[in-house]
Phi, psi and omega in degrees: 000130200277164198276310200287326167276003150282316184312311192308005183226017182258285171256127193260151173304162187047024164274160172277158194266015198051223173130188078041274168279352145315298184292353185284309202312282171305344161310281182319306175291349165257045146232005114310345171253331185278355178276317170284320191265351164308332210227004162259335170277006194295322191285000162304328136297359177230024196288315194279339197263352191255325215261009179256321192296320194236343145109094193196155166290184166251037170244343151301310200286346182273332175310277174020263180273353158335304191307299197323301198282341190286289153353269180320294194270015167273324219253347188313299190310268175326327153311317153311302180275011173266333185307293191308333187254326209248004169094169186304300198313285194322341197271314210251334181285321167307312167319299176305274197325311195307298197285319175317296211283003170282305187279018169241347177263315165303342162308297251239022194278112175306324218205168191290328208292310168332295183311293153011245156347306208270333128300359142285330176309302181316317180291338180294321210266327179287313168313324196259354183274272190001273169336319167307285177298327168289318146324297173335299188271000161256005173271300174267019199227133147251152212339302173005299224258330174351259186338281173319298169298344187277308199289334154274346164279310196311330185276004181241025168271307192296288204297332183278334166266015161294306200303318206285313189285318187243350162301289175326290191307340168254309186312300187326306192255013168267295195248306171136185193314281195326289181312291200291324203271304174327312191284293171323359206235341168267352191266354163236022154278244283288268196312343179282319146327302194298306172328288186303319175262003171227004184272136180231115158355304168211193166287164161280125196128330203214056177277140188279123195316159187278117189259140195262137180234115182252084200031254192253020143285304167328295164343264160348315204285311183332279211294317193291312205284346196267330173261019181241011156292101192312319204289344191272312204291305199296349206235308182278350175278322168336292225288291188323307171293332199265316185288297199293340149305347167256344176304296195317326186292291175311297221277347159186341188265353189284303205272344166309306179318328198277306192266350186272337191268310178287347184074002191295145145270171191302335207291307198265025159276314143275357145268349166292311171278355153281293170358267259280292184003274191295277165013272199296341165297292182296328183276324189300312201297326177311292227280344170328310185289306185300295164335284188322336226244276174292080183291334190283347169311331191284326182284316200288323162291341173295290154323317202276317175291026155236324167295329194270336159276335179289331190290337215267323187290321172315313201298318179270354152293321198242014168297147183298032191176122181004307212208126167309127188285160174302340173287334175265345174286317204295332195263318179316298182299312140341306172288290194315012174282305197311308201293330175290340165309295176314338184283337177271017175295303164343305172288302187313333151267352144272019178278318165266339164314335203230134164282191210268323146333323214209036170265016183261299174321292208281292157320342171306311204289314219269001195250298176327300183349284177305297166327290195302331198268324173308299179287348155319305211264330155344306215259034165246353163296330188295293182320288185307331174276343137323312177259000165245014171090037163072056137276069178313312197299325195272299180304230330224003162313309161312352152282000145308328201251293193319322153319270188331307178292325161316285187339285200324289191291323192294325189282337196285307212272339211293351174275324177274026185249318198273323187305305171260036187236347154281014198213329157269002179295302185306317170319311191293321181310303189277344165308300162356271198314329179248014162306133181282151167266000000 
């Protein structure tokens, strides 16, 4: 095989060639998504201190985040499509100003309704990084690099709700509501400075050819080609299945579960919900490198991680005694480290689905996936646990039926995803075969 066709399959013409200052670049935005997601997890940890501060159930209290997840997955499609017209900085600069002034308004909120607002500002604002960064990284990346760049922002999302469980979590009961939450509100004036002097779009060289945008045609042309894609559907049922049992865990019901079903303290409750994390830290960089390696590899993980979380979360449900022993909350909390990786299985297959015009969208639909299914089961645990008097076994049932239905569309979608992903493998050859030398 000649030297010039190996390369050629290291960088394709007009791809960005990564590098260095890709990664300074692309760094800064994703320290903007690790800043955005400290401040959507900051209520996991304050879930039980939110719900004495405001006098609220635990079916007010899942409103939080509801509102919070509501927001966030109404808004990915327009965000995909702002993404795609108006570019990363502008997409992400809007973003930053939304979520600061939302986690600095949950400091200083006197009354529930306040609070409210002031987590839907956060979630608007939070709706505009993810989608941002991913953009980010197919602008300074080439395609190759996909899987891996997708699996380090996730991991670096993982690493901000780290930040959330044991920094955030001592700040709270160190200094109290205000001061901590108030204080954490500087950390996206900092990224927002960063933002402004050092982020670029794209590279010099590899400005993205000029799209013609014709108001809500343009929109409508956007959304049906990016949803007549098997593969943009199949990336968002991925995302629906595999992410939201650990979002729900993290994001407000794992530490009520730990100490009020389980009896645990706060100290090992959170050491436990640090698990979950680190877990996803570790699982993200495996399943990133295995993808990058194996493409056929992505449904099988995808899969196996919802089976090994529906069995392992049944198992801490139906133990035969008051309370699960600590070796299986250690293996529960351990697997559901696995779901936010799988979930970023989700963008890999809508990724090569869709040209480059229309990866912003398309990352919208597959980013919606999970959020809907996080806020389903949010606000049906708040309900179940309400109407059966803080019967967790019962509440935390219901990611069964949300499982089962993924399950249902992924197995439905994945032959015809295979079917075009052969057909643009062939496509791609022979354009190949007839680039002139």
């Amino acid at each position: 095989m000649s030297s010039a066709s190996s390369s050629s399959r290291l960088t394709l013409p007009g791809e960005p060639p990564g590098g260095r200052r890709a990664m300074a670049v692309w760094g800064i935005g994703v320290s903007v998504y690790f800043v955005a997601v400290i401040f959507r997890t900051s209520l996991g940890v304050a879930g039980l201190d939110a719900a004495d501060r405001f006098h609220v159930n635990a079916s007010a209290l899942s409103t939080f985040s509801i509102l919070q997840l509501l927001v966030y997955a109404g808004m990915q499609i327009p965000v995909g499509l702002l993404v795609d017209r108006l570019g990363t900085k502008k997409v992400l600069t809007i973003g930053v100003v939304l979520f600061t002034a939302g986690q600095l308004g949950f400091a200083f909120s006197p009354s529930y309704g306040m609070a409210l607002a002031s987590r839907a500002l956060l979630g608007c604002g939070d709706a505009l990084t993810f989608i941002s960064v991913l953009r980010l990284g197919t602008r300074w990346f080439p395609a190759r690099r996909g899987p891996l760049i997708a699996q380090f922002a996730g991991l670096a999302g993982m690493a901000g709700n780290l930040v959330s469980t044991l920094v955030l979590a001592r700040l709270l009961h160190g200094v109290g509501w205000t001061a901590a939450f108030a204080g954490s509100a500087l950390a996206g004036v900092v990224v927002l400075v960063l933002l402004l002097l050092f982020l670029q779009d794209h590279p010099e060289g590899c400005e993205p050819e000029p799209f013609p945008h014709q108001g809500a045609a343009y929109v409508r042309r956007q959304i049906a080609a990016s949803w007549r894609e098997p593969g943009t559907r199949l990336g968002l049922w991925v995302h629906f299945t595999t992410q939201f049992p650990a979002m729900v865990f993290l994001l407000l019901w794992g530490m009520p579960f730990l100490v009020q079903a389980q009896g645990l303290s706060r100290a090992t409750a959170g050491e436990l919900l640090t698990l979950v994390v680190l877990s996803n830290m570790v699982v993200g960089l495996v399943y990133g490198q295995v993808i990058a390696r194996h493409h056929a590899a992505r449904l099988p993980l995808a899969l196996g991680t919802v089976a090994a979380t529906a069995t392992v979360w049944a198992a801490a449900l139906a133990y035969p005694a008051d309370r699960a022993p600590m070796w299986l909350l250690i293996v529960l909390c351990t697997v559901l480290g696995a779901c936010g990786p799988a979930s970023m299985i989700g963008f890999d297959f809508a990724r090569p689905a869709n040209p480059a015009e229309r990866q912003g969208t398309a990352s919208g639909i597959t980013n919606m996936g999970g959020f809907v299914a996080s806020m389903t089961t949010l606000f049906a645990i708040g309900v179940l646990l309400d109407a059966t008097g803080d019967n967790y076994t019962v509440a935390f049932s219901s990611v069964f039926f949300l499982q089962a239905l993924g399950i249902s569309q992924i197995l439905r979608l994945r032959g015809r995803v295979a079917r075009r992903e052969r057909e643009r493998l062939v496509a791609s050859r022979v354009e190949t075969v007839h680039v002139p030398v």
